[in-house]
N, CA, C and O atoms as a Tripos MOL2 file, in Angstrom:
@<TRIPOS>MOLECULE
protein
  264   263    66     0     0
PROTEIN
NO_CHARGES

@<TRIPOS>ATOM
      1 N        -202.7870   91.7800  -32.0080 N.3       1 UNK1
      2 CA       -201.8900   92.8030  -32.4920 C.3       1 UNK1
      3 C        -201.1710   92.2470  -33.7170 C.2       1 UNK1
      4 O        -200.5020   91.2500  -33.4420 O.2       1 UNK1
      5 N        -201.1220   92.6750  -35.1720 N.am      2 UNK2
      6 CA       -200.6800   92.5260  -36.1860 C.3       2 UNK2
      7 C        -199.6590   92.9260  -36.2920 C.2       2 UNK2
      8 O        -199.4940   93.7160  -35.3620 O.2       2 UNK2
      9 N        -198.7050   92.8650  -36.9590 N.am      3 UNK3
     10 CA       -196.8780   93.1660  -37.2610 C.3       3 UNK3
     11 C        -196.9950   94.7360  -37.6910 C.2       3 UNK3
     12 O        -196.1540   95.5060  -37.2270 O.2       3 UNK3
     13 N        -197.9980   95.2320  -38.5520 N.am      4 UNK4
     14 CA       -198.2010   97.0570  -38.9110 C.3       4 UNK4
     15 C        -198.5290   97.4890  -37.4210 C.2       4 UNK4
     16 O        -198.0080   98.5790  -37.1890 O.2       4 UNK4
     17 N        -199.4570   96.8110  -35.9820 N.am      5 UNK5
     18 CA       -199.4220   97.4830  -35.1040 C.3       5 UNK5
     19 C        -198.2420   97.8260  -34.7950 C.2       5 UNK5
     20 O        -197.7310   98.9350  -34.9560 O.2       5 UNK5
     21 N        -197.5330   96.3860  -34.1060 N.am      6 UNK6
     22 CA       -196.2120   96.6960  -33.4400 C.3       6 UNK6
     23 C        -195.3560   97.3200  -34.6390 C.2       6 UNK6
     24 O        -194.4500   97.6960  -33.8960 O.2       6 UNK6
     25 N        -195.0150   97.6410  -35.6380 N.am      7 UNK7
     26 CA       -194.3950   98.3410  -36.3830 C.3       7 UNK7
     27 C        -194.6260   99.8380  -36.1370 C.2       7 UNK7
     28 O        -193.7280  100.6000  -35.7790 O.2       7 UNK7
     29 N        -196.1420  100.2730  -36.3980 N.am      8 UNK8
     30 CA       -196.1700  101.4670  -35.9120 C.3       8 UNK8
     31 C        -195.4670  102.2320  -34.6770 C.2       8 UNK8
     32 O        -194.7300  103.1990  -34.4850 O.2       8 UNK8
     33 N        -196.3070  100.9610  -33.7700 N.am      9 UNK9
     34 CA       -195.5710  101.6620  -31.8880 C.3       9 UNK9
     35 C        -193.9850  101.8630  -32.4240 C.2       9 UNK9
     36 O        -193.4790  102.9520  -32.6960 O.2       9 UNK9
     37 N        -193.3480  100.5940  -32.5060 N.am     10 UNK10
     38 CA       -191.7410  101.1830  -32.7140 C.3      10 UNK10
     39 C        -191.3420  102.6810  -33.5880 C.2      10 UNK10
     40 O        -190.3590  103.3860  -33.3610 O.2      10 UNK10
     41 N        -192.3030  102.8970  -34.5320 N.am     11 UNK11
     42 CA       -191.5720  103.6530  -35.2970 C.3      11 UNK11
     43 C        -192.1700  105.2960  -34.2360 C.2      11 UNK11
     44 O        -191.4300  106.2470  -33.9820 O.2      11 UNK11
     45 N        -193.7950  105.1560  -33.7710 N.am     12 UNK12
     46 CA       -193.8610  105.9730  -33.0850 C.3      12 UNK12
     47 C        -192.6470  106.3160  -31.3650 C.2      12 UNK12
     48 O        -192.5040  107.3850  -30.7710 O.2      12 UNK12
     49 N        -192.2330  105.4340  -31.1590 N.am     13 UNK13
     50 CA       -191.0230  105.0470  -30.0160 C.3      13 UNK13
     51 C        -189.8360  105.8310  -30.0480 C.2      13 UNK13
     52 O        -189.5130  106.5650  -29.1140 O.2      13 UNK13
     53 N        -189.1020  105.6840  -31.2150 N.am     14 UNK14
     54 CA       -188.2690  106.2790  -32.4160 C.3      14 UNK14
     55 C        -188.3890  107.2070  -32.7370 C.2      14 UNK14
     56 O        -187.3510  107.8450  -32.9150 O.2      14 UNK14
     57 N        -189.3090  107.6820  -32.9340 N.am     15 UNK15
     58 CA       -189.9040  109.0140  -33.7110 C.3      15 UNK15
     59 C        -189.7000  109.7470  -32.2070 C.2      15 UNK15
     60 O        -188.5840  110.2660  -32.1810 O.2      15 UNK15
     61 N        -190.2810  109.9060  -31.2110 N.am     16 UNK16
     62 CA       -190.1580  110.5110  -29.9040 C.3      16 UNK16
     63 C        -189.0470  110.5870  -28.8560 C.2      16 UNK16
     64 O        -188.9400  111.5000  -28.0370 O.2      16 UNK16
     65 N        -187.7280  108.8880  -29.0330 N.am     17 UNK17
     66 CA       -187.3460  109.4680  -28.6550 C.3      17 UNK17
     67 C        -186.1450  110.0690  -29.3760 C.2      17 UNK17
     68 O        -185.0710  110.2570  -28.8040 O.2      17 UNK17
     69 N        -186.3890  110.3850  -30.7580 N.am     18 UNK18
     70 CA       -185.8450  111.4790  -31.7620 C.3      18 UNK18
     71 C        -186.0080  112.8920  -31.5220 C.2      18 UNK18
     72 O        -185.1210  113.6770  -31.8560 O.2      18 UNK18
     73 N        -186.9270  113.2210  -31.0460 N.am     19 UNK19
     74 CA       -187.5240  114.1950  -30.4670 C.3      19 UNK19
     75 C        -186.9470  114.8580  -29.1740 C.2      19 UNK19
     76 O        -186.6310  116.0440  -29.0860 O.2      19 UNK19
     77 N        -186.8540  113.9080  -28.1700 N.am     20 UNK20
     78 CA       -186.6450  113.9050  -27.0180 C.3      20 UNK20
     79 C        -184.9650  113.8600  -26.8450 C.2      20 UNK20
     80 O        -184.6820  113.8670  -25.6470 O.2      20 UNK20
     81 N        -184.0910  113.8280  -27.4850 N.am     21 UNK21
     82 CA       -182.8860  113.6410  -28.1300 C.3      21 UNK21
     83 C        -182.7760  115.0230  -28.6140 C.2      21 UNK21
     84 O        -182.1340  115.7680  -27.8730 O.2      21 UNK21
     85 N        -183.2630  115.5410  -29.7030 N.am     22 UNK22
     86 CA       -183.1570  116.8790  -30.1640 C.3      22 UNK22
     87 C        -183.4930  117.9670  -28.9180 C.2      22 UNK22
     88 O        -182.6270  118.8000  -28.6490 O.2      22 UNK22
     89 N        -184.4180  117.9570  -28.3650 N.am     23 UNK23
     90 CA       -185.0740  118.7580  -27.2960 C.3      23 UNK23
     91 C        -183.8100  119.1460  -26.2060 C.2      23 UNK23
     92 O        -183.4100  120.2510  -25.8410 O.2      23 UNK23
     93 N        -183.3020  117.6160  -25.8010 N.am     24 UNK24
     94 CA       -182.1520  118.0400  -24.7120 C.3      24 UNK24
     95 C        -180.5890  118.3950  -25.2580 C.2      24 UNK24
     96 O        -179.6580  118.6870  -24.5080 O.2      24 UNK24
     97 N        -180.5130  118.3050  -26.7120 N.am     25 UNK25
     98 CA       -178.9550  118.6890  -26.9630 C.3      25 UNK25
     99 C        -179.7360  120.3380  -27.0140 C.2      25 UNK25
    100 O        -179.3040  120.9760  -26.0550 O.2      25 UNK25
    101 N        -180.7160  121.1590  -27.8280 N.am     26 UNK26
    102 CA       -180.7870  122.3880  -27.5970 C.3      26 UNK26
    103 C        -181.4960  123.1310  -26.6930 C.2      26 UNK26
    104 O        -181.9640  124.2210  -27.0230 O.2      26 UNK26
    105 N        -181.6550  122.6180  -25.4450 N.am     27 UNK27
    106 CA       -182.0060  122.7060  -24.4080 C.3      27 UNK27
    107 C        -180.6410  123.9960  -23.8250 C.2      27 UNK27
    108 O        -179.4730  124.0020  -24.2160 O.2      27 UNK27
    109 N        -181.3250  125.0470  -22.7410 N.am     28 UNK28
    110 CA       -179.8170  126.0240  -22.1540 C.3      28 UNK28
    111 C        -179.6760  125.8190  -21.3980 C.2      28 UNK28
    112 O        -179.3710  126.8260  -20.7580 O.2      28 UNK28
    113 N        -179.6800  124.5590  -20.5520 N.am     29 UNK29
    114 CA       -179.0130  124.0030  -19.4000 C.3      29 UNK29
    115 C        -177.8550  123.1800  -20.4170 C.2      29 UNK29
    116 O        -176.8460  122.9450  -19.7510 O.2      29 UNK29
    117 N        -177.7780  122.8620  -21.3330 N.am     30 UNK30
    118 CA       -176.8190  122.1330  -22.0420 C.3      30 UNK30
    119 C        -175.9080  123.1740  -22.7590 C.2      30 UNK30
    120 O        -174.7340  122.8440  -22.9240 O.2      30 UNK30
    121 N        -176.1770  123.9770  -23.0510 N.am     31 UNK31
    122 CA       -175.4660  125.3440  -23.6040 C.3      31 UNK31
    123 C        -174.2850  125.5180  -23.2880 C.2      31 UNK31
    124 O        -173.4560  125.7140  -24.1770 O.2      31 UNK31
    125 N        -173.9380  125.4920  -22.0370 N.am     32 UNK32
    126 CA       -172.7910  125.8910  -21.4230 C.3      32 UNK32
    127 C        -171.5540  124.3910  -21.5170 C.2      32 UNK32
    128 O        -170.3360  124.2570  -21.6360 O.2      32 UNK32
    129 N        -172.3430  123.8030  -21.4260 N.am     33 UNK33
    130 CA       -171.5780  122.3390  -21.1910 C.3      33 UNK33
    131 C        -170.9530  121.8900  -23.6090 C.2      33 UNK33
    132 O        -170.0960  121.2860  -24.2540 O.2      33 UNK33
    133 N        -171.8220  122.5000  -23.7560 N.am     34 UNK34
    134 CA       -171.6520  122.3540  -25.7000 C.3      34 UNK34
    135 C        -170.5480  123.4270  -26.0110 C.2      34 UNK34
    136 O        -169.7350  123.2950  -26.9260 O.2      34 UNK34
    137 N        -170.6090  124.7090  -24.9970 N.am     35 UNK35
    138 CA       -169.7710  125.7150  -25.8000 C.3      35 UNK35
    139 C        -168.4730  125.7950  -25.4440 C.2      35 UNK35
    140 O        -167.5860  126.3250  -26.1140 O.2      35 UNK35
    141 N        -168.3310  125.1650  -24.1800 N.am     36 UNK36
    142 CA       -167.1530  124.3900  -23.6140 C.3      36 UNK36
    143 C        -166.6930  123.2910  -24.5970 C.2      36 UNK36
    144 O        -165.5890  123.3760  -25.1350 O.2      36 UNK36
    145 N        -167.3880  122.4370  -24.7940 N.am     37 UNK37
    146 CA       -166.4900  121.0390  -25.7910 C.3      37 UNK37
    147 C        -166.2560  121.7560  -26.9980 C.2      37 UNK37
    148 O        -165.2140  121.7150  -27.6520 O.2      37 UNK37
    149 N        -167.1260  122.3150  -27.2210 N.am     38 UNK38
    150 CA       -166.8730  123.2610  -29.0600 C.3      38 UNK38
    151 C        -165.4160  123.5980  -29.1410 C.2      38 UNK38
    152 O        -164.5880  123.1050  -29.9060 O.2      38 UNK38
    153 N        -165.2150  124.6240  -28.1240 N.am     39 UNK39
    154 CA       -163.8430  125.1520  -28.0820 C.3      39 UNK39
    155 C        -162.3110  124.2970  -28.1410 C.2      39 UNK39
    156 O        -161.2320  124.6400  -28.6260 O.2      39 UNK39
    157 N        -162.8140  122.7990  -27.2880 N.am     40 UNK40
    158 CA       -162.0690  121.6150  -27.0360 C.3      40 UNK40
    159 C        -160.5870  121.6970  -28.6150 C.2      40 UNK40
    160 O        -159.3790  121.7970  -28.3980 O.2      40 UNK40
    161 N        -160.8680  121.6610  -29.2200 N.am     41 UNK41
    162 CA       -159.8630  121.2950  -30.8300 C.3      41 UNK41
    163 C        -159.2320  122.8070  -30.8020 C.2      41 UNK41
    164 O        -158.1180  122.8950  -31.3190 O.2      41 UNK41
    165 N        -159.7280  123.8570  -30.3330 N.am     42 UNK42
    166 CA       -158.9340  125.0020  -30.0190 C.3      42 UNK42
    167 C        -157.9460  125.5060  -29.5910 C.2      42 UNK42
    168 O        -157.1960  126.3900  -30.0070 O.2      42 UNK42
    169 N        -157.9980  124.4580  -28.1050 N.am     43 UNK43
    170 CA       -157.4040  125.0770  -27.0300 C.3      43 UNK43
    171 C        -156.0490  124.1420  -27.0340 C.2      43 UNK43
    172 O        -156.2440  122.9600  -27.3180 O.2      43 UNK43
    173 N        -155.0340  124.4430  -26.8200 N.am     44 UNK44
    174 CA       -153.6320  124.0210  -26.7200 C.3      44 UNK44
    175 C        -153.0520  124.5040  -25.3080 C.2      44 UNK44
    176 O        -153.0020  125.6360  -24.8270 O.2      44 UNK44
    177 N        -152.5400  123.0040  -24.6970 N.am     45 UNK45
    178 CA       -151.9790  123.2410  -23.4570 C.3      45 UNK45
    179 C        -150.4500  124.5750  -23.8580 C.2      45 UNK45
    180 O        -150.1960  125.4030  -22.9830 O.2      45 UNK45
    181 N        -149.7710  124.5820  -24.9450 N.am     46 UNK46
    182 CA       -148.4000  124.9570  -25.1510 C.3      46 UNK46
    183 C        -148.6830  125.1410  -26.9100 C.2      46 UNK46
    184 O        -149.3910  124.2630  -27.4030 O.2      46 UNK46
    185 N        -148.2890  125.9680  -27.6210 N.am     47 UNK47
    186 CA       -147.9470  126.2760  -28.6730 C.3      47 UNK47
    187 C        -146.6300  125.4680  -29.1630 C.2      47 UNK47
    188 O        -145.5450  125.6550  -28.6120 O.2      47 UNK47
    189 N        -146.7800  124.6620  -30.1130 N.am     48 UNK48
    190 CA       -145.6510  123.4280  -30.6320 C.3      48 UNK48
    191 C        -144.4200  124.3730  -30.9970 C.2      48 UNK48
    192 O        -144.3710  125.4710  -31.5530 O.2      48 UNK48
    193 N        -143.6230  123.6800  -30.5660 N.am     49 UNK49
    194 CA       -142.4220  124.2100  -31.3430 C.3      49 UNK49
    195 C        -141.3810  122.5890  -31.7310 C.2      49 UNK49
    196 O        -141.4100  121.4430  -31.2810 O.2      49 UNK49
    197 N        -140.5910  123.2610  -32.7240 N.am     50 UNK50
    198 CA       -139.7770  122.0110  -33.0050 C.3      50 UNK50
    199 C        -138.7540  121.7320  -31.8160 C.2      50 UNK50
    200 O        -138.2630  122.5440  -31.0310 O.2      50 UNK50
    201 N        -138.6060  120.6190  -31.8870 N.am     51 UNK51
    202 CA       -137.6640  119.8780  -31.0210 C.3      51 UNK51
    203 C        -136.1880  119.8850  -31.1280 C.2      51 UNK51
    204 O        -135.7210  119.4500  -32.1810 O.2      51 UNK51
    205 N        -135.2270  120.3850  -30.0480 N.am     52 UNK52
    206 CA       -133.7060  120.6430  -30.9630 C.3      52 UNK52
    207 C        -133.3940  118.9930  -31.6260 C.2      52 UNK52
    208 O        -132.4750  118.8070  -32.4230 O.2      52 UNK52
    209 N        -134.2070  118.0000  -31.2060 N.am     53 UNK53
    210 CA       -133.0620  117.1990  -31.7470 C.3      53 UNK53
    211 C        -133.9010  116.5800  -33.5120 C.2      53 UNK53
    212 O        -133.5410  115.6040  -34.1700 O.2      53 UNK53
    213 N        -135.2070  117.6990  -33.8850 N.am     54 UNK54
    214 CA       -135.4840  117.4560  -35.3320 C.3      54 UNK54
    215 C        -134.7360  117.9930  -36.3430 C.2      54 UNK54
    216 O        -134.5530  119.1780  -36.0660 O.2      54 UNK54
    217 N        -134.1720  117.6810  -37.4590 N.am     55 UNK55
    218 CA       -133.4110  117.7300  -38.5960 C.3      55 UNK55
    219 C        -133.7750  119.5270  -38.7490 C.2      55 UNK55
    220 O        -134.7020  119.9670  -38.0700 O.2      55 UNK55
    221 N        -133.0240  120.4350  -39.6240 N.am     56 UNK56
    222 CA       -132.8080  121.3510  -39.9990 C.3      56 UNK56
    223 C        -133.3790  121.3790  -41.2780 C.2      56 UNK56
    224 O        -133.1010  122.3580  -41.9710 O.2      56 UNK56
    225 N        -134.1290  120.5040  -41.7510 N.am     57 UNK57
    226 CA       -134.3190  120.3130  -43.0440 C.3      57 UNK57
    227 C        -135.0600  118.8550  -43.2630 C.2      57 UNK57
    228 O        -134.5260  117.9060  -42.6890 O.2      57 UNK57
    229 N        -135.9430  118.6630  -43.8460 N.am     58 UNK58
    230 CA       -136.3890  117.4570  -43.8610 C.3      58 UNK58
    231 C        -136.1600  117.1550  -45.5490 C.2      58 UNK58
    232 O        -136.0900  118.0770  -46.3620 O.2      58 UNK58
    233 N        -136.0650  115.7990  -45.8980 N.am     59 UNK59
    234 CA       -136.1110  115.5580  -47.4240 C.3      59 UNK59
    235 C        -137.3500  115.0770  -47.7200 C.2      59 UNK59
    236 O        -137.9170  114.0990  -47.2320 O.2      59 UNK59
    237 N        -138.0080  116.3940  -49.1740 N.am     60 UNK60
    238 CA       -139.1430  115.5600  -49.6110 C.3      60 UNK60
    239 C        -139.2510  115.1810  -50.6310 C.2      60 UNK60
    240 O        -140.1440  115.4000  -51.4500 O.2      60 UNK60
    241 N        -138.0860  114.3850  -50.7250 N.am     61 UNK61
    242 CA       -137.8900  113.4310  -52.0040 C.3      61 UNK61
    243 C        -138.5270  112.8700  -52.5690 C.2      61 UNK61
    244 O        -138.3100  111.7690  -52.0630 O.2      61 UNK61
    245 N        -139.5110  112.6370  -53.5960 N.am     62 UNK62
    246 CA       -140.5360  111.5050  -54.1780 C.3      62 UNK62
    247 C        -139.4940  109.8110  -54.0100 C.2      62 UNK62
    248 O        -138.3650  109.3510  -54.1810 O.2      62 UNK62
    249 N        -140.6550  109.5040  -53.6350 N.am     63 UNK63
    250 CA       -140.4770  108.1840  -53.1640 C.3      63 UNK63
    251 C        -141.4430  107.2520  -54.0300 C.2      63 UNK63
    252 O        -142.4110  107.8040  -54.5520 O.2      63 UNK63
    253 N        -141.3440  106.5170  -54.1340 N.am     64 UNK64
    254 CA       -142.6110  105.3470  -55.3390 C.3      64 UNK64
    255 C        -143.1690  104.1020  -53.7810 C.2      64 UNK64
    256 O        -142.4640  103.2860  -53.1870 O.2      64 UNK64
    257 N        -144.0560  104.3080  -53.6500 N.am     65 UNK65
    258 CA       -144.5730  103.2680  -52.9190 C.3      65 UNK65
    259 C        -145.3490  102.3270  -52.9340 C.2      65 UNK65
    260 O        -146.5200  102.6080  -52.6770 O.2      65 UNK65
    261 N        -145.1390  101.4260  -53.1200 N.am     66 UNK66
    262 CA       -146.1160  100.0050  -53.3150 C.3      66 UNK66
    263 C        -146.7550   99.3820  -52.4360 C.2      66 UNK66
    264 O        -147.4060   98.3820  -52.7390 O.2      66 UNK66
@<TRIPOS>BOND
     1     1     2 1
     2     2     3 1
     3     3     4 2
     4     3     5 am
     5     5     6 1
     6     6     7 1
     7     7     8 2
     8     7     9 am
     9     9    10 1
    10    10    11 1
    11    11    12 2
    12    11    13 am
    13    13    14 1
    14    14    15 1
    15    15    16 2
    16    15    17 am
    17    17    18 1
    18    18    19 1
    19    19    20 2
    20    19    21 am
    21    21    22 1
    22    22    23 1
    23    23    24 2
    24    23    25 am
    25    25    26 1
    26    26    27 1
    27    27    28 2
    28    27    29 am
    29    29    30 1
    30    30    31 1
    31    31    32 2
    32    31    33 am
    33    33    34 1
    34    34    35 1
    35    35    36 2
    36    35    37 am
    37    37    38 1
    38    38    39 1
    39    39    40 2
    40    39    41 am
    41    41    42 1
    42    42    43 1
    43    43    44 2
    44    43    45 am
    45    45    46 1
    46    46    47 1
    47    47    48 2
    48    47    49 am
    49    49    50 1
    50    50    51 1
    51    51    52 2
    52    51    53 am
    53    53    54 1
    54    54    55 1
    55    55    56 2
    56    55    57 am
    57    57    58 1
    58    58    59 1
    59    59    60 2
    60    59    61 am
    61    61    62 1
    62    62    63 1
    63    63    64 2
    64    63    65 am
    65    65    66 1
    66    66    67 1
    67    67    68 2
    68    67    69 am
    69    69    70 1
    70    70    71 1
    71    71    72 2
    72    71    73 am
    73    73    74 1
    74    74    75 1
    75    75    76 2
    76    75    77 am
    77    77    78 1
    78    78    79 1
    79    79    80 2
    80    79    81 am
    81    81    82 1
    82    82    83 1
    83    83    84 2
    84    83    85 am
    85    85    86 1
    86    86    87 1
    87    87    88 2
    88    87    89 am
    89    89    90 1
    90    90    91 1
    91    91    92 2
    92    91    93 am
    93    93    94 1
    94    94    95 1
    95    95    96 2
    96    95    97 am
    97    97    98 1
    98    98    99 1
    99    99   100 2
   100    99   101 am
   101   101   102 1
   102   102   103 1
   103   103   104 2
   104   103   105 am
   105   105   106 1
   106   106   107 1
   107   107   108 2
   108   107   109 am
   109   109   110 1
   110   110   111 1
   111   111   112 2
   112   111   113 am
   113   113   114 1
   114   114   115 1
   115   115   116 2
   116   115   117 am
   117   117   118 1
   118   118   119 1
   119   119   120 2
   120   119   121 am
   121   121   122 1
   122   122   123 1
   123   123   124 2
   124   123   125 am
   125   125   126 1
   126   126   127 1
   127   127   128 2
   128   127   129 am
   129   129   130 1
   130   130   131 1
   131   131   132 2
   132   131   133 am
   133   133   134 1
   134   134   135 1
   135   135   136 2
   136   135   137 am
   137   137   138 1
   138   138   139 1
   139   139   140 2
   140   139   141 am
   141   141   142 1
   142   142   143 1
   143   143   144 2
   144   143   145 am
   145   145   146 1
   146   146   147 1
   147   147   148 2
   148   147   149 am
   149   149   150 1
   150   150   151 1
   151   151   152 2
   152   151   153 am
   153   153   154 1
   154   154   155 1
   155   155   156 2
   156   155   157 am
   157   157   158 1
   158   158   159 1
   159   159   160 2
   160   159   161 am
   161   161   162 1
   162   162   163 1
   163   163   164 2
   164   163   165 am
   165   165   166 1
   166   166   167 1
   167   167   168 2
   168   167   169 am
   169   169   170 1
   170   170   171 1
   171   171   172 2
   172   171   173 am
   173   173   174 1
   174   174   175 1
   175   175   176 2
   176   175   177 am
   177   177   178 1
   178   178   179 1
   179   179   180 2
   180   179   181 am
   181   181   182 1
   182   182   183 1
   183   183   184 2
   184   183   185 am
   185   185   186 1
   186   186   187 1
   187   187   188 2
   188   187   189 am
   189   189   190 1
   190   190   191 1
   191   191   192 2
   192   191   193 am
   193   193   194 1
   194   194   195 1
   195   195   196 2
   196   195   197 am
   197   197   198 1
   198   198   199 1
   199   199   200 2
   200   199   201 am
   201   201   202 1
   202   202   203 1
   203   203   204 2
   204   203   205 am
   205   205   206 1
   206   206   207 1
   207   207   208 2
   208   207   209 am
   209   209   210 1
   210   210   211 1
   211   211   212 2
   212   211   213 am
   213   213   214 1
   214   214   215 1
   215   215   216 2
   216   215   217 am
   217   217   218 1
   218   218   219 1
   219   219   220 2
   220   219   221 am
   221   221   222 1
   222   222   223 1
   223   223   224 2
   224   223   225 am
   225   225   226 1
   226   226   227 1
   227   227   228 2
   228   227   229 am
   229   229   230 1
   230   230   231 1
   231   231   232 2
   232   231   233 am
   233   233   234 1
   234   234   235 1
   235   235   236 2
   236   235   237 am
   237   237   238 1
   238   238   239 1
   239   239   240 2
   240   239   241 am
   241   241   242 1
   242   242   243 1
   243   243   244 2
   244   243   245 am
   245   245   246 1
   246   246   247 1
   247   247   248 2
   248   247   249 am
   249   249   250 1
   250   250   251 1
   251   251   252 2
   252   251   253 am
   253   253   254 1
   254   254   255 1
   255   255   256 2
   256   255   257 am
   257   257   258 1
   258   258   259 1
   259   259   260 2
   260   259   261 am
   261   261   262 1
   262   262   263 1
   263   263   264 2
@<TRIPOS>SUBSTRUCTURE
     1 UNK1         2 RESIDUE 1 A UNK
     2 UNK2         6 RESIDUE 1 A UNK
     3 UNK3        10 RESIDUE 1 A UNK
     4 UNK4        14 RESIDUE 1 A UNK
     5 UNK5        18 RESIDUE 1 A UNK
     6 UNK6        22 RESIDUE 1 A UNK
     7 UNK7        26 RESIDUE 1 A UNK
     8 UNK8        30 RESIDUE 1 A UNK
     9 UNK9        34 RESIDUE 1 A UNK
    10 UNK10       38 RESIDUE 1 A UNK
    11 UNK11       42 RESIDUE 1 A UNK
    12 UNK12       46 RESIDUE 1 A UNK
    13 UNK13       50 RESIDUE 1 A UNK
    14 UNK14       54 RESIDUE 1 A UNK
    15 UNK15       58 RESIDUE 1 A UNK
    16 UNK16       62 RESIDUE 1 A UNK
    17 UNK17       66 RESIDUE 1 A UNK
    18 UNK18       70 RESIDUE 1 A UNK
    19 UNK19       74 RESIDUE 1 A UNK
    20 UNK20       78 RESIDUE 1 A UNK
    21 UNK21       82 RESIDUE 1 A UNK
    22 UNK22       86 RESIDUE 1 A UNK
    23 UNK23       90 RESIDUE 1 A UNK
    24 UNK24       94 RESIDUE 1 A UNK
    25 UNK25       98 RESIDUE 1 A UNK
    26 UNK26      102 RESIDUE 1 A UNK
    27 UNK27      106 RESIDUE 1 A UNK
    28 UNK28      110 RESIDUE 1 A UNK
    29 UNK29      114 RESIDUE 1 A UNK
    30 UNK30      118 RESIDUE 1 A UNK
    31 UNK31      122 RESIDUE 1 A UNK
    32 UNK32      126 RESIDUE 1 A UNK
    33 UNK33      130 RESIDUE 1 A UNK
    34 UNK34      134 RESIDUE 1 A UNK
    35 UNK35      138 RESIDUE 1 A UNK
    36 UNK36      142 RESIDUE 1 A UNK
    37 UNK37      146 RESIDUE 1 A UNK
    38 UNK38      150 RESIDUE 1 A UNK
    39 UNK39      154 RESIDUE 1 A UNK
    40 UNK40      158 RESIDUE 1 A UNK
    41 UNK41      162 RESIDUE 1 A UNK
    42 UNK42      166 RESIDUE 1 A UNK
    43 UNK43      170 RESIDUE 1 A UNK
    44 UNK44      174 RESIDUE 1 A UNK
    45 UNK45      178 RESIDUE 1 A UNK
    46 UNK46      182 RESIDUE 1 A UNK
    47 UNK47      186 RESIDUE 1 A UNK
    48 UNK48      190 RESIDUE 1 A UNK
    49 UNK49      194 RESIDUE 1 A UNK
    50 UNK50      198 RESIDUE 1 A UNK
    51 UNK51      202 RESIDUE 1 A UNK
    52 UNK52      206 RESIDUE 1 A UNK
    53 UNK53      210 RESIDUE 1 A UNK
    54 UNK54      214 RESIDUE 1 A UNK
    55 UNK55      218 RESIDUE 1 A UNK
    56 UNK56      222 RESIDUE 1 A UNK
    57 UNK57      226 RESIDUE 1 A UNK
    58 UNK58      230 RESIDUE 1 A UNK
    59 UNK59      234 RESIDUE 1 A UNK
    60 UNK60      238 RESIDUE 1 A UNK
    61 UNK61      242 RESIDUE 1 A UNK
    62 UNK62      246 RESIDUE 1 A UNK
    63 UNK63      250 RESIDUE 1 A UNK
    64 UNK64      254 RESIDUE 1 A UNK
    65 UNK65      258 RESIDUE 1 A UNK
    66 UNK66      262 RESIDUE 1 A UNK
């Protein structure tokens, strides 16, 4: 076996389980479990509100920072 064999197998290895990788993220047993995390950055336990003890006003003074 020459270094282009075993080169090939790996890249054929790779190549499949590239394949096999793609196949099960769009697979619809996974569907339900993707459209759930999708939503994840959406969903908020509570809508923020300010805190009584934050300033009435913040200063956005230019500042020079080094």
């Amino acid at each position: 076996m020459t270094t282009g064999d075993l080169q090939s197998i790996l890249t054929l290895i790779a190549f499949l389980s590239f394949i096999g990788i793609v196949w099960w993220a769009y697979s619809k047993r996974q569907k339900a479990a993707f459209s759930e995390a999708e939503r994840i950055p959406l969903d908020d336990d509570a809508p923020w509100r300010p805190s009584a003890a934050a300033p009435a006003s913040i200063d956005t003074g230019s500042r020079e920072v080094r």
